[in-house]
C-alpha positions in Angstrom: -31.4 -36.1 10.4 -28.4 -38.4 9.7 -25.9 -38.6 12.7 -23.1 -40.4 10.3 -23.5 -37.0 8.1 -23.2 -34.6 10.9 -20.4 -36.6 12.3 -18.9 -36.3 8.6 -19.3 -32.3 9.0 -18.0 -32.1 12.7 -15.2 -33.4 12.0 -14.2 -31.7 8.6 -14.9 -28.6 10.4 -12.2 -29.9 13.0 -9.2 -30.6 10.5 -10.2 -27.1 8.9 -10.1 -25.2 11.9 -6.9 -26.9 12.8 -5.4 -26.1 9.3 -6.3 -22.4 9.8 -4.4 -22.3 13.5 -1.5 -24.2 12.2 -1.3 -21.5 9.4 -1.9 -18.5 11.9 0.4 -19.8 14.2 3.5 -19.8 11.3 2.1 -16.2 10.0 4.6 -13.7 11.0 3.2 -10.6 11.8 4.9 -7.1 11.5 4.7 -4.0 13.9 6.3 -0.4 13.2 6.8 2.6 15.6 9.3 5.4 14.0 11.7 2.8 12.6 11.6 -0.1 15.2 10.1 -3.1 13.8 9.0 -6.0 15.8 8.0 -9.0 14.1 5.6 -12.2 16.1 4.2 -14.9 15.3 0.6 -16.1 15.2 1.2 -17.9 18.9 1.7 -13.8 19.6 5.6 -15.2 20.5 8.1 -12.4 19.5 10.2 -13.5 16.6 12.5 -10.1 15.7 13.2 -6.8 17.2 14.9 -4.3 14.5 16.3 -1.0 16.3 17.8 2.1 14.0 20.9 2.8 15.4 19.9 6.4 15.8 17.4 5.4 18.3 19.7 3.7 21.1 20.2 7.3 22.7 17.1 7.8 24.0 15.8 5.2 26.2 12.6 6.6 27.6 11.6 7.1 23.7 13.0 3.7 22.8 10.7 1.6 25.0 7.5 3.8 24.3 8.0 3.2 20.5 8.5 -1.0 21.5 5.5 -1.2 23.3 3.7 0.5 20.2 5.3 -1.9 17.5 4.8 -4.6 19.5 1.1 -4.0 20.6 0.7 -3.0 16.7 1.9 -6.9 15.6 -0.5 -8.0 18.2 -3.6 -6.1 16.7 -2.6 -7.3 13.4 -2.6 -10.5 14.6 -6.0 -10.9 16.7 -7.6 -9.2 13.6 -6.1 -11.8 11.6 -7.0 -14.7 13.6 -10.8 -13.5 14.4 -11.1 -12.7 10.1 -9.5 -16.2 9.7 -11.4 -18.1 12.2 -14.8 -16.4 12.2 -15.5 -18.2 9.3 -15.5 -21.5 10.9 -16.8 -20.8 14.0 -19.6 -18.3 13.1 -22.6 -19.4 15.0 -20.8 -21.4 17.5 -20.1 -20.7 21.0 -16.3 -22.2 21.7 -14.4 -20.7 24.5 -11.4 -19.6 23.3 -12.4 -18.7 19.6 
């Protein structure tokens, strides 16, 4: 087993797994509940919040359908980052990934 070739590997699976965050993190990610739209990033930091003008009436309504675009730009994002990252890390056991 050569150490100088595993090192080689390690660390060219390090600058790919720090590519794929960087691109995750600068991924925008859109959520959609009966016209609101909430758009996050891959840091799951909220970027946008679009509200149809027909919707400011009803406030009770207007934070249920929020909580559902937002946690629906969430999903998309998780799913995203475990399709992205299992890749990389399949076999490994990293906290955090």
């Amino acid at each position: 087993m050569d150490i100088n070739m595993i090192m080689r590997q390690a660390q060219k699976m390090q600058a790919d797994l720090k590519k794929t965050q960087s691109k995750l993190e600068a991924t925008i990610y859109e959520g959609e509940s009966n016209g609101i739209k909430i758009q996050i990033n891959g840091k799951c930091e909220c970027q946008s919040i679009t509200i149809p003008e027909e919707l400011m009436d009803d406030r009770e309504m207007l934070q249920d359908m929020l909580l559902i675009a937002f946690n629906n730009a969430v999903s998309k994002c998780d799913e995203d980052r475990e399709n992205q990252l299992g890749g990389l890390t399949a076999g490994l056991n990293l906290p955090g990934m």
